[in-house]
C-alpha positions as CSV (number, residue, x, y, z in Angstrom):
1,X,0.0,0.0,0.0
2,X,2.4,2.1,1.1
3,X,5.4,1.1,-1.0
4,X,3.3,2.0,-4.2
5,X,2.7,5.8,-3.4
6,X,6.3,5.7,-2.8
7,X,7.9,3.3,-5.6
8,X,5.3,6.0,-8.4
9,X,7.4,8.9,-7.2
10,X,10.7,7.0,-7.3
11,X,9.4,5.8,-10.8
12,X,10.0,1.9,-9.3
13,X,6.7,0.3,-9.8
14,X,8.4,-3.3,-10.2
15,X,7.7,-3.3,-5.8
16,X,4.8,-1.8,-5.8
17,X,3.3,-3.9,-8.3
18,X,4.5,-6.9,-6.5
19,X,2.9,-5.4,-3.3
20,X,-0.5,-5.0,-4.9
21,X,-0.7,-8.2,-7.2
22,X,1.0,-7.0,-10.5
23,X,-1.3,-5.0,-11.9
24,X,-0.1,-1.8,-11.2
25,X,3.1,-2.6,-12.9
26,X,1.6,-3.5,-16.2
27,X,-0.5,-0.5,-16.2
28,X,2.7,2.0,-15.2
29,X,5.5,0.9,-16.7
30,X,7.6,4.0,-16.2
């Protein structure tokens, strides 16, 4: 939850999208 607010600014969404399932990181690729 937290991670992903954080990983989006970093521009990491590789751990966020692990945090929330994946989908995240399929949708933001940046």
């Amino acid at each position: 939850g937290v991670f992903l607010r954080n990983l989006k600014s970093t521009g990491e969404v590789s751990f966020s999208g692990t945090e929330i399932g994946g989908p995240l990181s399929a949708r933001e690729p940046r």
